[in-house]
OpenMM code with the backbone's topology and positions (N, CA, C; nanometers):
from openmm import Vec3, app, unit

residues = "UNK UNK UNK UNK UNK UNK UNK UNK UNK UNK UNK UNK UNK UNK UNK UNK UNK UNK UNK UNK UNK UNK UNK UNK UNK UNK UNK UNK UNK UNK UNK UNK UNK UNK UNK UNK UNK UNK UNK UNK UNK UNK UNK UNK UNK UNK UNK UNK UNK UNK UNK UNK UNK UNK UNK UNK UNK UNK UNK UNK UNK UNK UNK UNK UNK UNK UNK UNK UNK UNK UNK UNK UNK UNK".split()
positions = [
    Vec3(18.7418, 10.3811, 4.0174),
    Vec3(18.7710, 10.4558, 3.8981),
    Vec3(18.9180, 10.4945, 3.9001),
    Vec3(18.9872, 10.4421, 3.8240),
    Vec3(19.1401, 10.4404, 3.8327),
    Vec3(19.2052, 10.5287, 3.7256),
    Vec3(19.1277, 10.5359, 3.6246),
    Vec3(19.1296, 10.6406, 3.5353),
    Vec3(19.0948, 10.8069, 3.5049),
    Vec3(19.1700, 10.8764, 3.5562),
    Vec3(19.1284, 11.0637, 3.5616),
    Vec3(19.0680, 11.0651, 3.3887),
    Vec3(18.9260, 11.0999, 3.3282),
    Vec3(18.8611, 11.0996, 3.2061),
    Vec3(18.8855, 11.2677, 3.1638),
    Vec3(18.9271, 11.3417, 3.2165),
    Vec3(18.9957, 11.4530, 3.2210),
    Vec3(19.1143, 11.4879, 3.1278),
    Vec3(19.1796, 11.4019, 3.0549),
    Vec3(19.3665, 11.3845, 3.0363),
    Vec3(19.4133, 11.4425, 2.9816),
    Vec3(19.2906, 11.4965, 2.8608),
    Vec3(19.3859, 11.5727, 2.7392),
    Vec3(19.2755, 11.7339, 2.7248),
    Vec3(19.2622, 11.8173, 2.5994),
    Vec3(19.1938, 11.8952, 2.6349),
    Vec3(19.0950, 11.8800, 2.4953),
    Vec3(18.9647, 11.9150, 2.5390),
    Vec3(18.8824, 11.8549, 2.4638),
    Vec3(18.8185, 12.0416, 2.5002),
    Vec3(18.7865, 12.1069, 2.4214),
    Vec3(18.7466, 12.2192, 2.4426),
    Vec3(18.7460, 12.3130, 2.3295),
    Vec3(18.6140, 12.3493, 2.2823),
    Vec3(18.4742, 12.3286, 2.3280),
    Vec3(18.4203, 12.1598, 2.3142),
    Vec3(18.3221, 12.1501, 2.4110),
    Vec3(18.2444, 12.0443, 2.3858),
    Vec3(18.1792, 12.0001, 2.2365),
    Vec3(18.2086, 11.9160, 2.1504),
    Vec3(18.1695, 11.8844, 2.0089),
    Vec3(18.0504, 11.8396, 2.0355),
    Vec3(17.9988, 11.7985, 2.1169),
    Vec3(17.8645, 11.7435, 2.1109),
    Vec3(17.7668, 11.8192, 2.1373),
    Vec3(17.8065, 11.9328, 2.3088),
    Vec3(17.7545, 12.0273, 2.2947),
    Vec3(17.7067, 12.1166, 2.1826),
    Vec3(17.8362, 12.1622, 2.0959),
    Vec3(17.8158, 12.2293, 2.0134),
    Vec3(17.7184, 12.1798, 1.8756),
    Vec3(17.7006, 12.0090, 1.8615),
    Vec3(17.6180, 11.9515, 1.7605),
    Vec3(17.4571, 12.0049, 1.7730),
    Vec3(17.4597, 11.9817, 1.9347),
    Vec3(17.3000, 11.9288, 1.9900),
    Vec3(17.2435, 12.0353, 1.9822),
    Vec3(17.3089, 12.1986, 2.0381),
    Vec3(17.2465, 12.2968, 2.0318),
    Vec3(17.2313, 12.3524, 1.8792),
    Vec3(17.2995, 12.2973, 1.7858),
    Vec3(17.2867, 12.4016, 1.6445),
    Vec3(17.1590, 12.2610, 1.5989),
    Vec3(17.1337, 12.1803, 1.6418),
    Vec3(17.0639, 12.1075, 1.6067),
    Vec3(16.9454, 12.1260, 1.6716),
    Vec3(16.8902, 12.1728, 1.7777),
    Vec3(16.7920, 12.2322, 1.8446),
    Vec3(16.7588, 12.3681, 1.8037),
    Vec3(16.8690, 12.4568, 1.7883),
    Vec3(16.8148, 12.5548, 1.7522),
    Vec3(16.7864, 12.5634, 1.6087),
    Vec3(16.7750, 12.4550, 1.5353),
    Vec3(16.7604, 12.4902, 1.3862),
    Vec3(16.6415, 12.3925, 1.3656),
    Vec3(16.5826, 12.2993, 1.4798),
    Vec3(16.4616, 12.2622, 1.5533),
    Vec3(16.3643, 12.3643, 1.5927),
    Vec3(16.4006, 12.4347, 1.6924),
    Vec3(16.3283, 12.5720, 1.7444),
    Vec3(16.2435, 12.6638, 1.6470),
    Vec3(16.3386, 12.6965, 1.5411),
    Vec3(16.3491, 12.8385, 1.4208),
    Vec3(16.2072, 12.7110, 1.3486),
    Vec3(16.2446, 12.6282, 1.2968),
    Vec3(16.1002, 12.5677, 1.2568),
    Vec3(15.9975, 12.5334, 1.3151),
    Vec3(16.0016, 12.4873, 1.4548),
    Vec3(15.8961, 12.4475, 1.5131),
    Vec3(15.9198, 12.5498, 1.6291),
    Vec3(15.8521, 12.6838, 1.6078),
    Vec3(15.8999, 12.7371, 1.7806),
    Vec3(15.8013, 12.6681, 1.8616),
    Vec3(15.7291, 12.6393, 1.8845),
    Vec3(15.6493, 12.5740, 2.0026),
    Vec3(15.6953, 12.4590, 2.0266),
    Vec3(15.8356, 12.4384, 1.9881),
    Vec3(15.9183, 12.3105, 2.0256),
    Vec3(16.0576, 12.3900, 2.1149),
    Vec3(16.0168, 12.4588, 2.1538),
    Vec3(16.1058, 12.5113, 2.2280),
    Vec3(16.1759, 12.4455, 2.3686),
    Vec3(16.1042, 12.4437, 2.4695),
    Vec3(16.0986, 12.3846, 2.5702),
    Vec3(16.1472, 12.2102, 2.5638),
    Vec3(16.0757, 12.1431, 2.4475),
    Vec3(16.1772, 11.9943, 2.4352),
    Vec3(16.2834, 12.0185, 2.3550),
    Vec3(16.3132, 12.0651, 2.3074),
    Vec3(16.4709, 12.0528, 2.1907),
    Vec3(16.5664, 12.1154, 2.2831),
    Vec3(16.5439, 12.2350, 2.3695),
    Vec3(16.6502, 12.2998, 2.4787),
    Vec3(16.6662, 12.2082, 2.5502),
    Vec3(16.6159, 12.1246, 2.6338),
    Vec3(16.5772, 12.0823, 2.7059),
    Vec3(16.6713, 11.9390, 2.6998),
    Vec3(16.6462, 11.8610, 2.6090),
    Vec3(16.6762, 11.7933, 2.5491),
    Vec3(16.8588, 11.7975, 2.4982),
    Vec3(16.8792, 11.9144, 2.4770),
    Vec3(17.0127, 11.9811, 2.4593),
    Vec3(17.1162, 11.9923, 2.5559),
    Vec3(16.9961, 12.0380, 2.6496),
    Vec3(17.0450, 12.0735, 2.7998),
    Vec3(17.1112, 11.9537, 2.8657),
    Vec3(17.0344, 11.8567, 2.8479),
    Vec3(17.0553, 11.6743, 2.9085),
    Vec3(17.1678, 11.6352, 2.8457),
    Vec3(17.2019, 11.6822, 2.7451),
    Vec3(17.3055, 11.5541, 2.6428),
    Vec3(17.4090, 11.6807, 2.7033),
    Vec3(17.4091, 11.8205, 2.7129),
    Vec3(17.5331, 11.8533, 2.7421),
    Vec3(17.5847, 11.8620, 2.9105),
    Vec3(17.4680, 11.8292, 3.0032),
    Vec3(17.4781, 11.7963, 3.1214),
    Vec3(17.6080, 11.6419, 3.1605),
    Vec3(17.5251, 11.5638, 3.0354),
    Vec3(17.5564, 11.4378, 3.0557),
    Vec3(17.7175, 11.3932, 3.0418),
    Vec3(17.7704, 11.5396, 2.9949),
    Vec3(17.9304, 11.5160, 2.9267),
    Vec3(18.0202, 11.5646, 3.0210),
    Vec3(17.9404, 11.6714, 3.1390),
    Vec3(17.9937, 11.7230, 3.2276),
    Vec3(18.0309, 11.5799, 3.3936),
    Vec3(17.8706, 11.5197, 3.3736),
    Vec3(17.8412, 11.4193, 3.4717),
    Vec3(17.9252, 11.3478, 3.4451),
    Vec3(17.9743, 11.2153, 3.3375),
    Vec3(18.0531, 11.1807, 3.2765),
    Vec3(18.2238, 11.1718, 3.3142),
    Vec3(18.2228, 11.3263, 3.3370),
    Vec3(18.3906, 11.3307, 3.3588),
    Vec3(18.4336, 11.3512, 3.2130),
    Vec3(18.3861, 11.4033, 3.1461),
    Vec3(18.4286, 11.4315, 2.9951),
    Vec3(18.4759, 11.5777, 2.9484),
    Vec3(18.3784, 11.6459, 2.9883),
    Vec3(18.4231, 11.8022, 3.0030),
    Vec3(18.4379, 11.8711, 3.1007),
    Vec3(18.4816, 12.0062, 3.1486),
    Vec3(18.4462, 12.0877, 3.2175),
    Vec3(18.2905, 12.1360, 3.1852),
    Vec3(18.2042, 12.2362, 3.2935),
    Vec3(18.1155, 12.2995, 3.2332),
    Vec3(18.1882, 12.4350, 3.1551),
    Vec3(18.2882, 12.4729, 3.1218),
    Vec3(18.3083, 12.5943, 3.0648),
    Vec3(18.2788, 12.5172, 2.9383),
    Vec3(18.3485, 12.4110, 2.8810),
    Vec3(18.3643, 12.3441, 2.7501),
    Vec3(18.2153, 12.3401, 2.7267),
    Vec3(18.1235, 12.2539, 2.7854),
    Vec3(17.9785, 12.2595, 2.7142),
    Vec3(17.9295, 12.3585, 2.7263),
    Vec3(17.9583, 12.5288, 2.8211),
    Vec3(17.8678, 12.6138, 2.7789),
    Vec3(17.9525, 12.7232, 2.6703),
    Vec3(18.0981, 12.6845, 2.6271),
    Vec3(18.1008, 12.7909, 2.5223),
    Vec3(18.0414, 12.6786, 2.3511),
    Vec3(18.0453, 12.5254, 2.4039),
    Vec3(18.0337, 12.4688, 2.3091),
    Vec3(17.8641, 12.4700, 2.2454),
    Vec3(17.7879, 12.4663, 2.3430),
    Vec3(17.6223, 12.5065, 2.3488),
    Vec3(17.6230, 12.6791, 2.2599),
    Vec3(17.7141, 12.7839, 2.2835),
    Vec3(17.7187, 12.9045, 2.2964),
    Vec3(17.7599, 12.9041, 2.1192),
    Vec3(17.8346, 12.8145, 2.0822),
    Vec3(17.9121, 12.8008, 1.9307),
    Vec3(17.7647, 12.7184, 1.8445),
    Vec3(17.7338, 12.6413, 1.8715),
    Vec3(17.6444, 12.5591, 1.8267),
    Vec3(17.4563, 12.6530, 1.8164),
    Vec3(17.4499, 12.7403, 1.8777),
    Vec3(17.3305, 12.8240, 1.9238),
    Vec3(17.3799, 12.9433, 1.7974),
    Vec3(17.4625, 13.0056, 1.7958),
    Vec3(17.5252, 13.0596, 1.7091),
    Vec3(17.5136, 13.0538, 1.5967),
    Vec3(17.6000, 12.9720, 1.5577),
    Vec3(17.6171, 12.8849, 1.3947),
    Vec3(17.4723, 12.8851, 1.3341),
    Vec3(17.4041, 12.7855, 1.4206),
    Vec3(17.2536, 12.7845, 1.3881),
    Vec3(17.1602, 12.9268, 1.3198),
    Vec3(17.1575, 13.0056, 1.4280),
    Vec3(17.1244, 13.1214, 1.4256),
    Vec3(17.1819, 13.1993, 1.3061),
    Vec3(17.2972, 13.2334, 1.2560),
    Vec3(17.3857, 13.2997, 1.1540),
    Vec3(17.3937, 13.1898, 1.0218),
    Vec3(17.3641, 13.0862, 1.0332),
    Vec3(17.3328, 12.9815, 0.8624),
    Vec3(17.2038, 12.9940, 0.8735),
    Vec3(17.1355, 13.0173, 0.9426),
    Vec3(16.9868, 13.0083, 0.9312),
    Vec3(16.8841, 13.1401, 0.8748),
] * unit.nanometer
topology = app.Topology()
chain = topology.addChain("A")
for resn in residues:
    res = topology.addResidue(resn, chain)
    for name in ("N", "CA", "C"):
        topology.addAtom(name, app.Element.getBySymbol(name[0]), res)
């Protein structure tokens, strides 16, 4: 791996922030979908950290923006 995926600053996580306003606006309709849509949220913003794409600060204020939004348009 010759390439640092690190280079520029990408912060908050955009995807983070998609998946969770998209789960939580999953949740608010189906609450007994709780456990797969977090869950599920959890993986895609894990996956950006594993990656070399973000820090974890970026996917948890970006999860934190996206949980939010949801919550306050909803």
């Amino acid at each position: 791996m010759g390439t640092k995926p690190l280079r520029d600053a990408s912060f908050p996580s955009g995807h983070s922030t998609a998946i969770f306003c998209i789960a939580t606006v999953l949740v608010l309709a189906i609450p007994s979908s709780f456990i797969l849509f977090y869950s599920l949220a959890s993986i895609v913003a894990f996956s950006r950290v594993y990656l070399g794409m973000h820090y974890p600060s970026d996917i948890m204020i970006g999860a934190s923006l996206g949980t939010i939004t949801a919550l306050l348009m909803g």
